[in-house]
FILOTI-546024 format. One record per residue (C-alpha): x, y, z; residue number from 1. Coordinates in Angstrom, 2 decimals. Layout:
<recs>
{east = X	north = Y	up = Z	i = NUM}
...
</recs>
This chain:
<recs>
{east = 19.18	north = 41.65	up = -35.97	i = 1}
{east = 22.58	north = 41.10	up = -34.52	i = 2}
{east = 24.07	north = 37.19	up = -35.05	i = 3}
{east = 23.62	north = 36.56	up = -31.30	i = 4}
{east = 19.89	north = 37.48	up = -31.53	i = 5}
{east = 19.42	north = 35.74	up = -34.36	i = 6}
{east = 21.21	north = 32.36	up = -33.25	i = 7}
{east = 19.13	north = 32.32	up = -30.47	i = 8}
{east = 15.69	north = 33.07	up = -32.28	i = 9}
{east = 16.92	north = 30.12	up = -34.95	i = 10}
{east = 17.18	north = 27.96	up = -31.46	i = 11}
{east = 13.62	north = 28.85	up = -30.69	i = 12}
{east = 12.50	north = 28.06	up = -33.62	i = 13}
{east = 14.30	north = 24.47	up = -33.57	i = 14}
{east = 12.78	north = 24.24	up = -29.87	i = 15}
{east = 9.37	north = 25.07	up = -31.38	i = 16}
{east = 9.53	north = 23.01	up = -34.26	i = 17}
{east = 10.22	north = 19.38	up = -31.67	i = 18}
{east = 7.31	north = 20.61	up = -29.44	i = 19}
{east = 4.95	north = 20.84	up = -32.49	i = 20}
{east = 6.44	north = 17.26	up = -33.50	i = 21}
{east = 5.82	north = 16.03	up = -30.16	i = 22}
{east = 2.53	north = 16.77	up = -30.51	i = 23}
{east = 1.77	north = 15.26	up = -33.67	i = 24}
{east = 2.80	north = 11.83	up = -31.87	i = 25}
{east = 0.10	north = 12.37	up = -29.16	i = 26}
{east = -2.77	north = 12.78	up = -32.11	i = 27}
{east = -1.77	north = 9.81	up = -33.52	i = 28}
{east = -1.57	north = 7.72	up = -30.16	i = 29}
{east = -4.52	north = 9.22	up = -29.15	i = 30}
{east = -6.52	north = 8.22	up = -31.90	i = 31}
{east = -6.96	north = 11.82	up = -32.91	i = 32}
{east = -5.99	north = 12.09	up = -36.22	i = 33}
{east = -9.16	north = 11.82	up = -37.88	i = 34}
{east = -10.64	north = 14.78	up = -35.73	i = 35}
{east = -10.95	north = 17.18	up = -38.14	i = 36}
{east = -12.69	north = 14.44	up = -40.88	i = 37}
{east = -10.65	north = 14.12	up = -44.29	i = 38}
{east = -10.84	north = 18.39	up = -44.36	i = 39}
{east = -7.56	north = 20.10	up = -44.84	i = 40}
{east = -6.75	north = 22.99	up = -44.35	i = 41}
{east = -10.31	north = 22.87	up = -43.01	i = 42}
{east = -11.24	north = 21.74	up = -39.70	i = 43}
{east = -14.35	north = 19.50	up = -40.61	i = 44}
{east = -15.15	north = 22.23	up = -42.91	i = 45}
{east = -14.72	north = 25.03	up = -40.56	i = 46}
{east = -12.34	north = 27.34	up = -39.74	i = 47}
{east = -12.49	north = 27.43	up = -36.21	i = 48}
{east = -14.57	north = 24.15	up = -34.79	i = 49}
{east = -17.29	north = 25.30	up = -32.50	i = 50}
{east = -18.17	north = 23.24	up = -29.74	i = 51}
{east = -15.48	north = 20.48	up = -31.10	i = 52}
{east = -14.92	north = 16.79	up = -28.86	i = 53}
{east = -11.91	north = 15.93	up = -27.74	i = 54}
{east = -10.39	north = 14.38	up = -30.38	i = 55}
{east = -10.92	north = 17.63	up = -32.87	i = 56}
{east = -9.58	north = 19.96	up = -30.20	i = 57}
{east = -6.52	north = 17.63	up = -30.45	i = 58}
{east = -5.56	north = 17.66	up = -34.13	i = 59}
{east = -6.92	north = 21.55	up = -34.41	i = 60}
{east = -4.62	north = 22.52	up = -32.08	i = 61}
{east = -2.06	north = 21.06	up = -34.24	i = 62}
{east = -3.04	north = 22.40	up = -37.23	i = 63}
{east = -2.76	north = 25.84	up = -35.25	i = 64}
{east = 0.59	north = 24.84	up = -33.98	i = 65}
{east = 1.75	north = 24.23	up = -37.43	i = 66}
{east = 0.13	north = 26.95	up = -38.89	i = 67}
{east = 2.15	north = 29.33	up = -36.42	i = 68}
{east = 5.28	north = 27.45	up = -37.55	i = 69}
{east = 5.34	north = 28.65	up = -41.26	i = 70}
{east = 5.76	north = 32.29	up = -40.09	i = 71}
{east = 8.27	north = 31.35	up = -38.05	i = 72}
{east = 10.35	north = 29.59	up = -40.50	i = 73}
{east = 9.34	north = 32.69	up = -43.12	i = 74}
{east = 10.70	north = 35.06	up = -40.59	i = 75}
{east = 13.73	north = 32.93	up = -39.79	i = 76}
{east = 14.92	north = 32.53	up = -43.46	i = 77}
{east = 14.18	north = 36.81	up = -44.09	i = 78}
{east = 16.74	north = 37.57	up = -41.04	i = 79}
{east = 19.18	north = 34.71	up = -42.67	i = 80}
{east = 18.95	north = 36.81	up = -46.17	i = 81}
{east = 19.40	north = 40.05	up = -44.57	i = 82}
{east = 22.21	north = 38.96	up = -42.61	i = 83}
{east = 24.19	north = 36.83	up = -44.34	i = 84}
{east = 25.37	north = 36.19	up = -48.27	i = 85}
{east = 24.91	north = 33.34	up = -50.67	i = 86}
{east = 26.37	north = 30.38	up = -48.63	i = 87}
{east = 25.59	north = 27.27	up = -46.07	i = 88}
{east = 23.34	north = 29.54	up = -44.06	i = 89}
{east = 21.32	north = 30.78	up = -46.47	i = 90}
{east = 20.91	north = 27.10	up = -48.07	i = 91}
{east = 20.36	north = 25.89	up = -44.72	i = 92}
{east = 17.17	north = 28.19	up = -44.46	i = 93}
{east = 15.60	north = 27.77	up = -47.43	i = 94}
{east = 15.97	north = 24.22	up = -47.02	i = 95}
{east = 14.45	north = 24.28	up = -43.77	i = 96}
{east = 11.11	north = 26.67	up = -46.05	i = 97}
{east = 11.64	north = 23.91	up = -48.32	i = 98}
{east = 10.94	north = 20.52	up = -45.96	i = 99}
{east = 8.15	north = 22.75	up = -44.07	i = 100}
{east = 6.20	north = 23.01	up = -47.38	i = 101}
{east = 6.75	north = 19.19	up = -47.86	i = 102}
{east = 5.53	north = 18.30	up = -44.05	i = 103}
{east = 2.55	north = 20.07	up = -44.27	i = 104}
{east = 1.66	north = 18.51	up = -47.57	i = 105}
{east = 2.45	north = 15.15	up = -46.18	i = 106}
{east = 0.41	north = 15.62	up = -43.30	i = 107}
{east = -2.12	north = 16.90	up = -45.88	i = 108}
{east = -1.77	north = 13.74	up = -47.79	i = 109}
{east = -2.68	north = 11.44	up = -44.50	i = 110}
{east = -5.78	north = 13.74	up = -43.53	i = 111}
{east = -7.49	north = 13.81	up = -47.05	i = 112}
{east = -6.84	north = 9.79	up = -48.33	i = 113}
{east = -7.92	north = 9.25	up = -44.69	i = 114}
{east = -4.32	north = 7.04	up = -43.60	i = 115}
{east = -5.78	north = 8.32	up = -40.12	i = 116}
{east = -7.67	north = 6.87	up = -36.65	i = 117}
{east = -8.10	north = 3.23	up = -37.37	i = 118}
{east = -6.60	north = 3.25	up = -40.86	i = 119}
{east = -4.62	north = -0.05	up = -41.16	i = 120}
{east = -3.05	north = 0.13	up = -44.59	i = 121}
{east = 0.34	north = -0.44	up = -46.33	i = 122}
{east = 0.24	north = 2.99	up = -47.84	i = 123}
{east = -0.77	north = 4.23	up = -44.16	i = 124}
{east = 2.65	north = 2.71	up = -42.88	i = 125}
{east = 4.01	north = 3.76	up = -45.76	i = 126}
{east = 3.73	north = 7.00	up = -45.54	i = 127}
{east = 4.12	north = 7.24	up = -41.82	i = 128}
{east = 7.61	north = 6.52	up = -42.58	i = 129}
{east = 8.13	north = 9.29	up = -44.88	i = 130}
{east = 6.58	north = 11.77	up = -43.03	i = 131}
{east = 9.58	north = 10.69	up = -39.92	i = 132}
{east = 12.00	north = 11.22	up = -42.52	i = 133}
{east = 10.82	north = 14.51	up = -43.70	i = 134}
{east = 10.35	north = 15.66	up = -40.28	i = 135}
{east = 14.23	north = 14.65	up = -39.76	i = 136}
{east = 15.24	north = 16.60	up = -42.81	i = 137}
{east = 13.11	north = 19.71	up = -41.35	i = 138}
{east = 15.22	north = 19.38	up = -38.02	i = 139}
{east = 18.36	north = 18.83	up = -39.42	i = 140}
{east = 18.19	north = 21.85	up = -42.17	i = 141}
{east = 16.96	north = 24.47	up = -38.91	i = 142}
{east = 19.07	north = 22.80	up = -36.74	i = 143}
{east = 22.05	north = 23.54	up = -38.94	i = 144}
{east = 21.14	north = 26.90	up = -39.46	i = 145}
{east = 20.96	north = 28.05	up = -35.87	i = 146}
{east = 24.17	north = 26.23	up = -35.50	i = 147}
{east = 26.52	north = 27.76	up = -38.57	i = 148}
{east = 24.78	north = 31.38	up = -36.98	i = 149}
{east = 26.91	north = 30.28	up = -34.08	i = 150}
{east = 29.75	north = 28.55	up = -35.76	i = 151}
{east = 30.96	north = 30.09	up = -39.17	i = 152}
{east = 33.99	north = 27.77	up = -38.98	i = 153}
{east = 34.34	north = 26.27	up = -42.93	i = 154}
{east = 33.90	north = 22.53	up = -43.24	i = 155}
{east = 37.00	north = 19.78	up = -44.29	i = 156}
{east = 35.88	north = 17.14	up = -46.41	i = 157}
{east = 39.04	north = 16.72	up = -48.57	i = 158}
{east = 41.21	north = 14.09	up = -47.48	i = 159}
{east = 38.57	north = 12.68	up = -44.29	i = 160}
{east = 36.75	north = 9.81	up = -46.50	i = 161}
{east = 37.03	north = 7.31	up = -43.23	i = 162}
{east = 35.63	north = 9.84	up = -41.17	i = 163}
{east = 32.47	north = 10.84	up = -43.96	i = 164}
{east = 31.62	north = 7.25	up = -44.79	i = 165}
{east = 31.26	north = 6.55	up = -41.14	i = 166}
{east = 29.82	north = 9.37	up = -40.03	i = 167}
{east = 27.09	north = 9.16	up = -43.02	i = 168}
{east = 26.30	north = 5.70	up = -42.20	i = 169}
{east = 25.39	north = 6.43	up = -38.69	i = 170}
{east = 23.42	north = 9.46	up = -40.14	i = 171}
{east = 21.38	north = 7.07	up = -42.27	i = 172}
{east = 21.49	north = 4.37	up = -39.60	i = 173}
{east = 19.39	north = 6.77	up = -37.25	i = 174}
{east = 17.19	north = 7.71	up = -40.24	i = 175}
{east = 16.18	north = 3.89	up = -40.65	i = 176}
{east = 16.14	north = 3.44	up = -37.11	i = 177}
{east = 13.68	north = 6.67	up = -36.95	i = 178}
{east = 11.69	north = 5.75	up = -39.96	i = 179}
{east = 11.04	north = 2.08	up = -38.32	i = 180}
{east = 10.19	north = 3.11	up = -34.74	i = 181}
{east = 7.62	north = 5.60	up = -36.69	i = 182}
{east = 6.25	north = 1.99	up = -38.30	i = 183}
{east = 5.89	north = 0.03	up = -35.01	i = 184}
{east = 4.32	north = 3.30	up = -33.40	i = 185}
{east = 1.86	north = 2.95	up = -35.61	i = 186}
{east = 1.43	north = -0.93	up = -35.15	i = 187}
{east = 1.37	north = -0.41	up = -31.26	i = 188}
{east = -1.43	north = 2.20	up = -31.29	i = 189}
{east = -3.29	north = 0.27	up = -33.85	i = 190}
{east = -3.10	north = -3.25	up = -32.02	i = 191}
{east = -2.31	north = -2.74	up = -28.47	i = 192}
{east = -1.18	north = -5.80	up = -26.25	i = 193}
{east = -3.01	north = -6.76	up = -23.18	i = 194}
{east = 0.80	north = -7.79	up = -21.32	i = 195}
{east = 3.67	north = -8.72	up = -22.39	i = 196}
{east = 3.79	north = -11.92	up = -23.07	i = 197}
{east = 0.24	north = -11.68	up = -25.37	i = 198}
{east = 2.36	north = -8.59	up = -27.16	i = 199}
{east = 5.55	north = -11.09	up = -27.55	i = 200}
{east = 3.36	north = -14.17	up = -28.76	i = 201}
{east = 1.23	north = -11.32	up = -31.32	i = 202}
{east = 5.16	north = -10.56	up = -32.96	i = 203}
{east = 5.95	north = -13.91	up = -33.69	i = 204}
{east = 2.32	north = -14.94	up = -35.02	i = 205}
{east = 2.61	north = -15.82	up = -38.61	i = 206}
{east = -1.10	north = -14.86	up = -39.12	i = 207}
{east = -0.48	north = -11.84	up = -37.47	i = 208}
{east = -1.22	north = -8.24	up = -39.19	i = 209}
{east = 1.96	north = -6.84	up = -41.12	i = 210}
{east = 2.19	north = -3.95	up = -38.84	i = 211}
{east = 2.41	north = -6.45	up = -35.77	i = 212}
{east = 5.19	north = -8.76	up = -37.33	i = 213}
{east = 7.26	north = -5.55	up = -38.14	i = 214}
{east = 7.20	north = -4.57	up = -34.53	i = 215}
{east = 10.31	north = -6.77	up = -34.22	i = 216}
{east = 12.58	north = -4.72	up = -36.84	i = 217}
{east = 12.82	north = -1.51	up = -34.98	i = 218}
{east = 14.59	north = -3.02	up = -31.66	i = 219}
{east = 17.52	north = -5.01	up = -33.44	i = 220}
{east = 17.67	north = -1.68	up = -35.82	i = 221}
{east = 18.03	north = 0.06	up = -32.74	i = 222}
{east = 20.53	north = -1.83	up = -30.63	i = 223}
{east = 22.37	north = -2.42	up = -33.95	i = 224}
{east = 22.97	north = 1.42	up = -34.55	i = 225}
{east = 23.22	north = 2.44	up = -31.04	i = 226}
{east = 26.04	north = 0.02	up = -30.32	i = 227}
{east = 27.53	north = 1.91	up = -33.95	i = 228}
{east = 27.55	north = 5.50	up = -33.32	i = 229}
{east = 28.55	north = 4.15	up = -29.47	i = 230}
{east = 31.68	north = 3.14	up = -30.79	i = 231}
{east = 32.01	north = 5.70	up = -33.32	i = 232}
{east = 32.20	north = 8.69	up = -30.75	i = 233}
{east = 35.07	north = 7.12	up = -29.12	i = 234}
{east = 37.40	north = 6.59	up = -32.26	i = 235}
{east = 36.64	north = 9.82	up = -34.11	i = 236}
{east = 37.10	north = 12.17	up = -30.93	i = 237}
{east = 40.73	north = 10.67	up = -31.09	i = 238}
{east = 42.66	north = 13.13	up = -30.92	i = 239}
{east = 39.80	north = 14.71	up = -29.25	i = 240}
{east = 39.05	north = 18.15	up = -29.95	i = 241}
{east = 36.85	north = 19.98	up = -27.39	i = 242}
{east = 33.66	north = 20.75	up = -29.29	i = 243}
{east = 33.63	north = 17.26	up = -30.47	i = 244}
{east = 34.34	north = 15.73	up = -27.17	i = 245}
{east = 31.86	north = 17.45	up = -25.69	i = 246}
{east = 28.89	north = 16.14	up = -28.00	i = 247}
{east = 30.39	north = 13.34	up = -27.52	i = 248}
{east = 29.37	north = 12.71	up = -24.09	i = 249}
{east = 26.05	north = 14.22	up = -24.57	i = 250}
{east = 25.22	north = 11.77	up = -27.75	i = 251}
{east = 26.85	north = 8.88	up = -25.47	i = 252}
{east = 24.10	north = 9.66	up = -22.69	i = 253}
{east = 21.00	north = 10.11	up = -25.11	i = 254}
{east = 21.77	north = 7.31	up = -26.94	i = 255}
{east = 21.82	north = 4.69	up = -23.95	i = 256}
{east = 18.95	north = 7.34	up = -22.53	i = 257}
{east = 17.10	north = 6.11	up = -25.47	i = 258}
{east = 17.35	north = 2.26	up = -25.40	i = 259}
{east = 16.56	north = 1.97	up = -21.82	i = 260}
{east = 13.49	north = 3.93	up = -23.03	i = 261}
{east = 12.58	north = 1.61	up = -25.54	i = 262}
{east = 12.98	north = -1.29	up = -22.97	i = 263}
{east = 10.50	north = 0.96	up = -21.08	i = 264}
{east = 8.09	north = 1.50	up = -23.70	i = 265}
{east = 8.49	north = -2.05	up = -24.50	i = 266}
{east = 8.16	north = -3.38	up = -20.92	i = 267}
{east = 4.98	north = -1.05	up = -19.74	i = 268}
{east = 3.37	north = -2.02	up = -23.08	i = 269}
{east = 3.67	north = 1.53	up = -24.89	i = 270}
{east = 2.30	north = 3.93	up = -22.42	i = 271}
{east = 1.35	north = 7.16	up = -23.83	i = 272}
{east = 4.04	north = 9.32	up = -22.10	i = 273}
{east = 6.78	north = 6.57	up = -22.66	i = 274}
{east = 6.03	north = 7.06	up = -26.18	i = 275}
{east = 5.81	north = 10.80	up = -26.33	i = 276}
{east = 9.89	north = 10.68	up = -24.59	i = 277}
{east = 10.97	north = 8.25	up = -26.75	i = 278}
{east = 9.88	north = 10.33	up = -29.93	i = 279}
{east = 11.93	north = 13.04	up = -27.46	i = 280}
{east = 14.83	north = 10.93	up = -27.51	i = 281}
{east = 14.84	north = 9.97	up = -30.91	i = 282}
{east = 14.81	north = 13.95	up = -32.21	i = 283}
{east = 17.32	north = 15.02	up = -29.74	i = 284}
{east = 19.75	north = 12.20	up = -31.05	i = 285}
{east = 19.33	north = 12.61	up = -34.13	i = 286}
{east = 20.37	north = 15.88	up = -33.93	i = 287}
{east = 23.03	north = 15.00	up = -31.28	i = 288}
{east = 24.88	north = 12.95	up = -34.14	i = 289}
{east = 24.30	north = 15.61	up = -36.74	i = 290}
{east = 26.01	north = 18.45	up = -35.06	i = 291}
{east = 28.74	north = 16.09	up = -33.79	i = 292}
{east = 29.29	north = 15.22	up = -37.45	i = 293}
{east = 29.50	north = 19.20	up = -38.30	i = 294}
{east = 31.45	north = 19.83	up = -35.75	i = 295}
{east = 33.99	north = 16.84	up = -36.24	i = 296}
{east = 34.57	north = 18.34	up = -39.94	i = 297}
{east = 34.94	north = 21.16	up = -38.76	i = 298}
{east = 37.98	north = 20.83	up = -36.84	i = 299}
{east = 40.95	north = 20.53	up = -39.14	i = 300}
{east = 42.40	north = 17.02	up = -39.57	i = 301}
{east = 45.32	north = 16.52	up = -37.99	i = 302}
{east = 47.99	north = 16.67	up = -40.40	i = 303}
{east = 46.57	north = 19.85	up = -41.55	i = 304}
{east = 47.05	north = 21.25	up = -37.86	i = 305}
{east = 50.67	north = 19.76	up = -37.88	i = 306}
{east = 51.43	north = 21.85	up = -41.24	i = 307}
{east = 49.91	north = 24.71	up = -39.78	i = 308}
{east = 51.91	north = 24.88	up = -36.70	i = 309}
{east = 55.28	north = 23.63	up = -38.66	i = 310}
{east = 55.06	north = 26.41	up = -41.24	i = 311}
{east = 53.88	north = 29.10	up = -37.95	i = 312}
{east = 57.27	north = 28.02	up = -36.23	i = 313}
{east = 59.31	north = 27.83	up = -39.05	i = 314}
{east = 57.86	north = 31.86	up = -39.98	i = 315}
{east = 58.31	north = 32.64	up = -35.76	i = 316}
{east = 61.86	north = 31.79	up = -36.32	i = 317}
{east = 62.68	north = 33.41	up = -39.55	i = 318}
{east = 61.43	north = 36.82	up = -37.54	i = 319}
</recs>
């Protein structure tokens, strides 16, 4: 398979692997999760549900969605071996076998302790959380193999520890900021607000459930690291190189994209497609800001672009 076919079948597979995601989020705010009983790999104990309700034709047709994703990921990581020697890409794959493995036992986890439907438990939100960060490890490992496929340029970290300690910080800012909005997700499908104001007074009730007074972490996590990586794409594209400048802009846009969402989400009391696009949102800039970061070391720093073109002129007129 030629690079170009392969970049764009690694693209698909990233595509493929947000839709399935995307779909997990609707089981869960549709109360479907427990469709299939605590049976995994099992569908209630059967392999294919006959005659199943709504809510089992929900989560099977995830489990078939994810099921269809393993071969995909297989497939992707054979081409990757074939095509390209021990390196980022090849790491990048099996990484992206790796976090697959770990998803689907995570989701495993939920179905079989039964942290599902109406389950309100710590180790419910607890895991919730971890299964948002895996899922944001999956997308970053396939997203970065589709992308060095397209972009064999070698990284610079020497010398850039400004530029790495701010660029990881906004990394794990959007993990925390992910990991929490997967936390008050939970808490808004579990108790659901009759307005506004009822869903405002429920936040600040001391007596209120743990998963209703966390509600208020996620926004001031949000704004926080929004205003961050805001600021951060207009000092590190300085002096701007074109591949960075570009993502720029498009991280820029999803980023305010996704707080006017979340006053949305907020304000319409958590609709089912509001939620749905945020989780959208929140995938897309997550991986916004990671290729931004690759592509940002991947540019040469700027004194090592003024030594280059010293040393090419001083050569030129040696000729």
């Amino acid at each position: 398979m030629s690079s170009n076919r392969l970049a764009k079948f690694a693209w698909f597979v990233v595509a493929y692997n947000i839709l399935v995601i995307l779909w997990g989020a609707f089981v869960r705010a549709s109360g479907s999760g427990a469709g299939c009983g605590e049976h995994w790999p099992l569908c209630n104990g059967e392999v294919v549900p006959l005659n199943p309700g709504i809510e089992r034709a929900i989560e099977f047709t995830h489990r078939v969605m994810s099921g269809i994703d393993l071969p995909l990921v297989l497939l992707l990581a054979f081409f990757v071996w074939r095509a390209f020697p021990w390196g980022r890409v090849r790491y990048a794959a099996l990484t992206s076998v790796f976090f697959l493995i770990t998803e689907a036992l995570v989701g495993a986890l939920l179905v079989r302790e039964g942290l599902v439907a109406d389950d309100r438990s710590p180790d419910r939100a607890l895991w919730v959380a971890m299964h948002l960060f895996n899922t944001f490890l999956l997308l970053a490992a396939m997203t970065l193999t589709a992308w060095w496929i397209e972009h064999p340029n070698a990284l610079h970290w020497r010398g850039r520890p400004l530029q790495l300690g701010a660029l990881g910080f906004a990394l794990v800012g959007v993990l925390l900021t992910g990991m929490s909005g997967a936390v008050t997700a939970l808490g808004d499908t579990l108790f659901p607000a009759s307005s506004l104001a009822a869903g405002l007074l429920q936040d600040v009730d001391p007596t209120a459930h743990f998963l209703v007074q966390l509600r208020v972490i996620h926004p001031l996590i949000a704004i926080g690291v929004g205003i961050y990586i805001l600021c951060l794409t207009i000092f590190l594209t300085n002096p701007p190189f074109p591949a960075t400048r570009r993502l720029a802009l498009i991280l820029r846009f999803l980023v305010v994209s996704q707080l006017i969402l979340g006053v949305i989400n907020v304000a319409l009391l958590v609709p089912l497609w509001a939620q749905i696009t945020h989780l959208l949102f929140a995938d897309l800039v997550w991986l916004a800001l990671l290729l931004f970061s690759v592509a940002l070391l991947s540019a040469a720093p700027a004194a090592e672009t003024q030594t280059v073109h010293v040393s090419t002129i001083l050569r030129n007129a040696s000729d």
